[in-house]
C-alpha positions in Angstrom: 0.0 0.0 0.0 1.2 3.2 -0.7 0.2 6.7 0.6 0.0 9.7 -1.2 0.5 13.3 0.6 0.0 16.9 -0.9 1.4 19.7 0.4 2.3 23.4 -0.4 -1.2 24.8 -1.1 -2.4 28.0 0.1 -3.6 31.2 -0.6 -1.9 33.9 -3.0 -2.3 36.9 -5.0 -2.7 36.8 -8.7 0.7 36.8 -10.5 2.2 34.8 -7.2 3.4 31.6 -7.1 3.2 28.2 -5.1 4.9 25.2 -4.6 3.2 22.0 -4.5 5.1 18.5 -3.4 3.2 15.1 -3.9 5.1 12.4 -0.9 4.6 8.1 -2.2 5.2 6.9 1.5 5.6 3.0 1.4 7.5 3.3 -2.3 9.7 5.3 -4.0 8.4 8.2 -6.2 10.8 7.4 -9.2 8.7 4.2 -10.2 5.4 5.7 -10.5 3.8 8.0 -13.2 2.9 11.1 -11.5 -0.3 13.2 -12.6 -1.0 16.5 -11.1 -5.1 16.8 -11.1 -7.2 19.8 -10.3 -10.5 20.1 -8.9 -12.5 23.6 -9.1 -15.3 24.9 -7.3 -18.6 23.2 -8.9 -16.5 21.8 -11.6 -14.9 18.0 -12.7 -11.8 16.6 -12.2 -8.8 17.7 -14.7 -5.3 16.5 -15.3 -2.7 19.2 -15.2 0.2 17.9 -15.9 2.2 14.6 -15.6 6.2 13.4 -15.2 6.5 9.9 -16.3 9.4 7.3 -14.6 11.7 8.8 -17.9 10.7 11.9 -17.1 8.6 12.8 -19.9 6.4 15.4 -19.1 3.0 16.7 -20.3 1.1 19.9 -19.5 -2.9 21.0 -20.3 -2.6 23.5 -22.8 -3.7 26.7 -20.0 -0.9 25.3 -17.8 1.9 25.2 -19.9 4.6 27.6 -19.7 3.9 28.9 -16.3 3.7 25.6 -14.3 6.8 22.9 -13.9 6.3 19.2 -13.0 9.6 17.5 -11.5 10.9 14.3 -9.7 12.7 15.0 -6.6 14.3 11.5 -6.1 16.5 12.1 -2.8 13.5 13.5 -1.0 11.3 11.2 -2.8 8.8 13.4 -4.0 7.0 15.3 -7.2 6.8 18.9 -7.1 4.5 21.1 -9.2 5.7 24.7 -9.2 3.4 27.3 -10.1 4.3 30.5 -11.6 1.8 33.3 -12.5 -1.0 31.8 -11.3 -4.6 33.0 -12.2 -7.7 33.0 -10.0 -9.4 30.3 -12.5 -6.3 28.0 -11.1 -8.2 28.1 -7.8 -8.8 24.5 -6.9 -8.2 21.3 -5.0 -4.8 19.5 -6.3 -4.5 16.0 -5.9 -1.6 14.0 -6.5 -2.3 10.1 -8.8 0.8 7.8 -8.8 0.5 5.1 -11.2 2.2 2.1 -11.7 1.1 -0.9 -13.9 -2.8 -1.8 -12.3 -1.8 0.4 -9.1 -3.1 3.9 -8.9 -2.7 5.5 -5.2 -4.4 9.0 -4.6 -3.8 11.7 -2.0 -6.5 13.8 -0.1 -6.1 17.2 -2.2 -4.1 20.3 -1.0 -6.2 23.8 -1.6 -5.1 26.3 -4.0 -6.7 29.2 -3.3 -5.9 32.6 -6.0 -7.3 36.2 -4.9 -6.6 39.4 -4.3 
């Protein structure tokens, strides 16, 4: 079994920017596909972006160029920094590690964007 921990969310401004890091406890994070989801108010899941064990990476279209999916091996954990962030990128992030069958899903750190 492996758990999945968000952390980093918050509140900031428009034009600010936040770090997110997704923890695998019980595994190690280089193994697993990574996906970066997002949640708004009222609205469906999405996937934001993704880092693969290869590292290929994939962004949404509206995400691209101002947020950066990475692997931190030595503190086993993916980051998701996010630069110039918008009030539409309000929402709960949650963290999906896949590997083969296995998918393990954290709780959901809030991202919160207003002046």
């Amino acid at each position: 079994q492996v758990q999945v921990l968000e952390s980093g969310g918050g509140l900031v401004q428009p034009g600010g920017s936040l770090r997110l890091s997704c923890a695998a406890l019980g595994s190690r994070i280089s193994v697993f596909t990574v996906d970066w989801y997002r949640q708004p108010p009222e609205k469906s899941r999405e996937l934001v972006a993704q880092i693969t064990p290869d590292g290929s990476t994939y962004y949404v279209e509206d995400v691209r160029g101002r947020f950066t999916i990475s692997r931190d091996s030595a503190a086993n954990t993916a980051l998701l920094q996010m630069n110039s962030l918008k009030p539409e990128d309000t929402a709960v992030y949650f963290c999906k590690v896949t590997h083969g069958n296995y998918q393990f899903w954290g709780q959901g750190t809030h991202v919160t964007v207003s002046s």
